[in-house]
N, C-alpha and C positions, 0 to 999 in steps of 0.2 A: 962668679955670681951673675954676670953678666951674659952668660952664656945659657947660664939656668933659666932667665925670666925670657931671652928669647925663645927657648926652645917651649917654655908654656904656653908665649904668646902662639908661637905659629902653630899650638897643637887648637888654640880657642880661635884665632881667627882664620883657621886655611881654612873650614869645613861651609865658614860664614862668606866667604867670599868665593870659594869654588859653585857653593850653591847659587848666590848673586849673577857669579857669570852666567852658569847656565842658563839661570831665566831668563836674561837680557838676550843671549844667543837664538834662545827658542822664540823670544819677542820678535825680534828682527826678522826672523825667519819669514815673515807673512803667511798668509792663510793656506791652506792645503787644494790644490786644482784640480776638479774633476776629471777625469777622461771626458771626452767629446761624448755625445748622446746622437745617434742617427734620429733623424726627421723621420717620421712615422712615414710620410707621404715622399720619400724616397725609396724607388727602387731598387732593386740589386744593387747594378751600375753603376749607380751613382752615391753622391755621399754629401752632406751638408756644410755649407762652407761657412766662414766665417758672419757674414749676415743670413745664416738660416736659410740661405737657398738652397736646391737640388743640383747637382753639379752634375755630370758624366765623368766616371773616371778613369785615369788615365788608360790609353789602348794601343796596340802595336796596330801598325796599319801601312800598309808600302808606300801611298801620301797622305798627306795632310786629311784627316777628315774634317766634314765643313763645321764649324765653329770653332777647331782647334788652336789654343794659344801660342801656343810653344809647343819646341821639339825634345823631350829630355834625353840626357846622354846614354840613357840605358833602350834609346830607339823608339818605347816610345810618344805620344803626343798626349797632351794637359790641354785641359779643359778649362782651365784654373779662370777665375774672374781679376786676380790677386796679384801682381808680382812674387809681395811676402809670401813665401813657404811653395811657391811651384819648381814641381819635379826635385821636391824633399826627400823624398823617398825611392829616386832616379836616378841618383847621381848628379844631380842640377840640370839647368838649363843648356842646351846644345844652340839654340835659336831661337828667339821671340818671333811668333807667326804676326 
């Protein structure tokens, strides 16, 4: 008998409580983030940084071009204003200029 009312219960309450986690899940989850939007007033070259400047980006070059920050590991030099996220997509940092 005892084995009858759990198996009722778990057929009425699993459906109420899988549905409960989900929305909590989906809650937590926070809101959905854009892709990045280029600056209209950015060139080619360049691409907009995190406070909406025009940046130059990243270029291979045998030294240092002048305003260069750093060297990335893939050769090469960031323009970056930013530590966070320079030569992200370089393989990281080889040297801060």
């Amino acid at each position: 008998m005892i084995g009858s009312i759990t198996r009722r219960a778990a057929r009425h309450i699993l459906p109420w409580a899988a549905a409960a986690f989900i929305g909590a899940s989906s809650a937590l989850a926070g809101p959905a983030v854009a892709a990045p939007v280029l600056h209209a007033a950015c060139a080619a070259s360049e691409y907009e940084n995190v406070d909406g400047a025009c940046v130059p980006r990243p270029e291979q070059a045998p030294t240092a071009p002048d305003g260069a920050t750093a060297h990335c590991k893939d050769g090469t030099y960031s323009f970056s204003r930013h530590r966070n996220g320079t030569c992200s997509h370089h393989g990281g940092v080889a040297e801060w200029l």
